[in-house]
N, C-alpha and C positions, 0 to 999 in steps of 0.2 A: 617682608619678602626676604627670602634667602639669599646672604651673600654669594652662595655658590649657587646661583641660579641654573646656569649651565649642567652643573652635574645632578642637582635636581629631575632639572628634564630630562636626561639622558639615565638617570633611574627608573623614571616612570616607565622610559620607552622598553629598557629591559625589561621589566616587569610584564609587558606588555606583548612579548619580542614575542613567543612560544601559541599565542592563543591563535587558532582559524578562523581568521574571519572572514564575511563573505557579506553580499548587498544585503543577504538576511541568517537568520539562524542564532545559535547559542552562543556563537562566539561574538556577536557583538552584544548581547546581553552583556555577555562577560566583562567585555572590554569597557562597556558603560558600566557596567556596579563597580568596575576599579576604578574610573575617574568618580562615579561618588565620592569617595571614602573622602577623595578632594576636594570637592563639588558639592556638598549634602543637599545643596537647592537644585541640584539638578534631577529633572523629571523625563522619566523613561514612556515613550510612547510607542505604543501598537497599532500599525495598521492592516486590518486583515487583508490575507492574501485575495485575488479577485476583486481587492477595490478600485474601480477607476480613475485613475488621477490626471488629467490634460487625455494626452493623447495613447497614456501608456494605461496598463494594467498591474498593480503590484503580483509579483509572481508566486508559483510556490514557495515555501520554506525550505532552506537544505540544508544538513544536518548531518556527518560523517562521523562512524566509529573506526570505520579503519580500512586501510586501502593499500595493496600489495600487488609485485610482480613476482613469483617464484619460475625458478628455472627446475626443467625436469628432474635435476640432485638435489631438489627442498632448497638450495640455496634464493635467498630473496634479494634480485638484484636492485628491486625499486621500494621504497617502505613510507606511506605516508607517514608514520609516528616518528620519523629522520627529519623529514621537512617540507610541512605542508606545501609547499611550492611543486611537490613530485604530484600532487593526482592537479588536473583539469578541473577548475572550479564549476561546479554547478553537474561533475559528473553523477550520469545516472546510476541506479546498480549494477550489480555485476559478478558472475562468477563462474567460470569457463574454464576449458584447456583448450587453446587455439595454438597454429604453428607460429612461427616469426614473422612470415611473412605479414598474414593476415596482422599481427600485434603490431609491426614497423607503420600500419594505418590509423593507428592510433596512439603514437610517439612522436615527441616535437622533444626537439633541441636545437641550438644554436652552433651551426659550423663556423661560424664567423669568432664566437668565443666559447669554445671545447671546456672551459671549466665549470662555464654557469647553467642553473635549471634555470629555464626560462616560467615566464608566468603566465597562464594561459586560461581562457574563461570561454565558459558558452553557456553562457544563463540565459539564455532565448531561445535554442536549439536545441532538444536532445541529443546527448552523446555522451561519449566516456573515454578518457584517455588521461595517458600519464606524462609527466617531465622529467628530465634527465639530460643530465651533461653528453653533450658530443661524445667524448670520451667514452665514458661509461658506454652510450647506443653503440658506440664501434668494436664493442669489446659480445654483444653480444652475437652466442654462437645457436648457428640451424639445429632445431628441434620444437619439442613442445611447452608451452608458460601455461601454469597457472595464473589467470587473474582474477583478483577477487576488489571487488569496491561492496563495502557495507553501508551504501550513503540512504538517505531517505530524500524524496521529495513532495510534500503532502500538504493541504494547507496549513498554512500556520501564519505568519504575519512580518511582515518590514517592520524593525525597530529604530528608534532614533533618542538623542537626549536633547533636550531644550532647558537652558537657564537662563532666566532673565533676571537682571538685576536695575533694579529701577534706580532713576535717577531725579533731578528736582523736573524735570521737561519729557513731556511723553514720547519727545521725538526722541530715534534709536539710532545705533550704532550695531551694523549687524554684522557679526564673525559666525564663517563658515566653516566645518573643516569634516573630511569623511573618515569615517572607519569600517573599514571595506574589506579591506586589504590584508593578506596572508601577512606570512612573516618576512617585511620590506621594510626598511629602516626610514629612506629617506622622503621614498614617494608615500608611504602608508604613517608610520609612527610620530614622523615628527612635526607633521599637523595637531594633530590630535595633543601631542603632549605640550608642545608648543603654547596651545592654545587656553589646556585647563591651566597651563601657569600664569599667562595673559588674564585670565577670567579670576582667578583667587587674588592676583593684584587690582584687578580694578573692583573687586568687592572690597577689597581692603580700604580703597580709598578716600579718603574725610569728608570730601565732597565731590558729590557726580553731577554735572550740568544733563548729560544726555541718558537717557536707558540705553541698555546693553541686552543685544537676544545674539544670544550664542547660543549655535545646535552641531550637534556630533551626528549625523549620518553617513548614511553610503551613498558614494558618487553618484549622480545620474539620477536614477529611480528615486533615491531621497532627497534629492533639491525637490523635481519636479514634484512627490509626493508632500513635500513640505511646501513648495509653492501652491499647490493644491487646494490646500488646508486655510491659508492662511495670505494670499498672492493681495486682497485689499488693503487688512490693516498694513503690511509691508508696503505697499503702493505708498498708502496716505500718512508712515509715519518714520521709513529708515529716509535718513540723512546724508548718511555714506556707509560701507562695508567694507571689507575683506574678505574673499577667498583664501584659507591659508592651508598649504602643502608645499613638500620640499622646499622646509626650512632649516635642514637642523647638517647640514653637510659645511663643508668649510672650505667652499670654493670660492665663486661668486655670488654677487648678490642679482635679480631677475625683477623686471616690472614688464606685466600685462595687463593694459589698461581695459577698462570697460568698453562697451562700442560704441558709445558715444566720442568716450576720451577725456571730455571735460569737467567730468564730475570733478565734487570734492573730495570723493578718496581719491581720483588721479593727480589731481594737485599736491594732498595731502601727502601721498605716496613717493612723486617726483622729488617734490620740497623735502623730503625729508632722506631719500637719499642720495638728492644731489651733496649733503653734508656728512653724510655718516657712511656713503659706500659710494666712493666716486668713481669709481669702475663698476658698476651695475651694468648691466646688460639689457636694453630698452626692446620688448618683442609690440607688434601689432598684433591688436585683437583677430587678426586673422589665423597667428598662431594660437588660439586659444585651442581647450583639449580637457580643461579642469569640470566644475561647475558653474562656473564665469558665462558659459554657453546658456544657462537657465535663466543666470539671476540678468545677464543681458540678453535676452534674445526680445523678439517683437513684442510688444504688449507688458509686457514682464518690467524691464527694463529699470531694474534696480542702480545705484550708483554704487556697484560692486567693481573692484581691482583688485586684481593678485600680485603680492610682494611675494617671491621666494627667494632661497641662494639659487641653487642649480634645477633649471625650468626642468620640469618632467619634460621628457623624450630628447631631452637635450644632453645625458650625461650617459657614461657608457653603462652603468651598473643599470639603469630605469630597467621594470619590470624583468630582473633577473635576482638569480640568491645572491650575486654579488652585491648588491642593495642592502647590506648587512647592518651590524649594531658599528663596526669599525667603519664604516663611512659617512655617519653623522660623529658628530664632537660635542663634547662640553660647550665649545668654545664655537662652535659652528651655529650648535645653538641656542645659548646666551646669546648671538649675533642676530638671529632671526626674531628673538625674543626681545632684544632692542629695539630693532628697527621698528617692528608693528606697535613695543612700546610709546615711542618717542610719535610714531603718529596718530594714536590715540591722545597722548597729550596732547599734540597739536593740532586735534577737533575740538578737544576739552576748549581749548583754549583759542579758540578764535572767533576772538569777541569783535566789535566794530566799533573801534576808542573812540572820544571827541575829548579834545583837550576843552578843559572850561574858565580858560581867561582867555583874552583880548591879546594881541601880541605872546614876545615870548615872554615864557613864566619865568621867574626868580628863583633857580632850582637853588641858589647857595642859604637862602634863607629859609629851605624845608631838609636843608643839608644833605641836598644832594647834588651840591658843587666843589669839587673840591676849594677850599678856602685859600689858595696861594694858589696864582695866575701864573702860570708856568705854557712855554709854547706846548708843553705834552699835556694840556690840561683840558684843551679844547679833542685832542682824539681820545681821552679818557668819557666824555661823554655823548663822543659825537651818535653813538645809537642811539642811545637816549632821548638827543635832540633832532635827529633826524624821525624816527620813531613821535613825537609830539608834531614835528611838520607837516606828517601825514595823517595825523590825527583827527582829520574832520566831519567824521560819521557817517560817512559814505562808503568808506569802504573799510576789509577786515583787513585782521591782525595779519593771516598769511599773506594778504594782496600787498602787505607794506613791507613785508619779510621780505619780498621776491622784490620789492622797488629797490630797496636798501642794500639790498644782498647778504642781508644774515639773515642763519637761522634761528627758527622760533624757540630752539631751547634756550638762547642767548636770552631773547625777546620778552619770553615769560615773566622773567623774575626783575626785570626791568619796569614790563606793563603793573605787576603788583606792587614795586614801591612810586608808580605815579599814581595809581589808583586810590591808594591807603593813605595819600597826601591828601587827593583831593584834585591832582592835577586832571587826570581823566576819569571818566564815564564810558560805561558800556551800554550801547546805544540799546541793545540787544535787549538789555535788563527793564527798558523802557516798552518794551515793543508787546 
């Protein structure tokens, strides 16, 4: 994996920045053959429009070549090919000379922040309308617009990716993230990109105790349509998960747990940033708003939690142009690409040790005491030895993290030279 991790991800995202995407259509084709190129096991799925999934129906396809405001002097004061964020997602056609008035019914912007186009969808309803800065809307003058929208909407199909990478245990570790989303940096890109670099390192890895299903969809209609498809073997074999968005900004860091609360990714999640982000910001699944709403709702009831920096609807730029490529970072997200790292290891890794001698063991004669009895000598191994205390195959490695109060990155490399001695046993490995 790349040392500049960080800037990795925030290449893919540019790369990424320009394409329209939407719940369905070409531009998430798109946007999934570029995570191919990263991804080669990754497998692109179709599902025809009018297909029934729970309680929803997959919709038409929609598809835009180009979408304009011109004012009566030919001047174009609005231009989708500027910034997909200016036309109404899932607008229908369109090509007219109407007054102001009638056109100001079909205009949204945000008075509160006069510089941003706002983001605005009606994939359920028919209509047609455009975005634009405050600014801009007060600048226009009484007479007649041209409007034109060149969109289609016809059947065609919901697209998703799905990669699974097996591991020695059929049970999974499920990462979610959508690509939906126009061009939005923090709430749309830095999922997705976030995620194919999370998924290239854990193929990378020498040995995998768990499988891995990672899928790239659109919010909403692609959980439920992938909950659909597949809602048993998910039942009978993820372990723990992630929902993963707005991660790649350089503020704070965000936990929303599942609706339970007490899964293992909430554990797994808590635990790992109570040490690597100690000013996180703890919401109740009551704020939920993601896909977390899917993978936890009644019947469903995945052990899914969302780790992100700054909670969607929580930050001023959410669902505005302000939501740019300068408000995620390198370094914002290499942070988010941490954190979900370090707690994939620490599912990898949490075995349920049994020390297997009788009293304590003679760590100085497997050489791992130090040999000269000094008072600093006992807190050079005191995790070590507290860590074997707890060792009695009852309970896991994180349960003894949280008694001790270190974390499991400490813990890891500690468990593998008592293991490689001889001194512990993974109950797990027995089971």
């Amino acid at each position: 994996m790349s040392e500049n991790i960080g800037s990795s991800i925030h290449d893919l995202a540019c790369r990424l920045w320009p394409i329209n995407r939407s719940i369905t259509g070409a531009g998430v084709r798109e946007t999934l053959n570029v995570l191919k190129e990263l991804l080669p096991k990754l497998e692109v799925h179709e599902v025809p429009s009018g297909t029934a999934v729970f309680d929803w129906t997959v919709p038409n396809e929609w598809n835009v070549k180009e979408a304009w405001i011109e004012s009566a002097d030919g001047q174009r004061i609005v231009d989708f090919k500027n910034h997909n964020l200016h036309l109404v997602g899932y607008s229908t056609p369109v090509d007219t000379i109407i007054s102001l008035e009638e056109l100001q019914t079909h205009l949204y912007s945000l008075p509160d922040q006069p510089t941003a186009i706002p983001y605005i969808t009606s994939y359920y309803s028919p209509r047609w309308g455009f975005c634009l800065s405050h600014q801009e809307r007060l600048k226009l003058k009484s007479g007649q617009y041209h409007v034109h929208i060149d969109s289609t909407l016809e059947a065609g199909s919901l697209t998703y990716g799905e990669l699974i990478i097996p591991g020695e245990s059929k049970e999974e570790v499920f990462l979610s993230t959508y690509v939906c989303h126009p061009s939005m940096a923090n709430n749309e890109l830095s999922g997705p990109c976030v995620t194919t670099y999370l998924a290239k390192w854990i193929n990378e890895l020498p040995k995998r105790h768990y499988t891995y299903r990672i899928i790239f969809i659109p919010e909403t209609i692609g959980s439920i349509t992938y909950l659909s498809k597949n809602l048993n073997h998910l039942k009978q074999n993820v372990i723990a998960g992630f929902n993963i968005t707005c991660i790649g900004d350089n503020r704070d860091y965000s936990f929303l747990p599942s609706r339970s609360g007490d899964t293992l990714s909430d554990r797994v999640a808590l635990h790992v940033l109570k040490y690597h982000a100690k000013d996180f910001k703890s919401y109740s699944f009551l704020d939920r708003g993601s896909d977390e709403r899917q993978y936890c709702s009644p019947g469903v009831d995945l052990p899914v939690a969302t780790v992100m920096r700054s909670k969607y609807a929580e930050y001023p730029e959410y669902h505005t142009s302000l939501d740019d490529l300068t408000l995620i970072t390198p370094e914002g997200l290499e942070g988010g690409f941490t954190v979900l790292q370090k707690a994939i290891e620490t599912i990898e890794n949490n075995c349920i040790p049994k020390v297997t001698v009788l009293g304590e063991p003679q760590l100085g004669k497997r050489g791992l005491y130090p040999t000269l009895s000094t008072k600093e000598t006992h807190a050079k191994v005191r995790t070590m030895m507290d860590m074997i205390a707890y060792s009695d195959g009852t309970i896991s490695m994180l349960e003894i993290a949280e008694i001790i109060k270190k974390p499991m990155t400490e813990m890891i490399p500690i468990y593998r030279a008592l293991y490689d001695c001889g001194l512990l046993i993974d109950v797990k490995e027995k089971l």
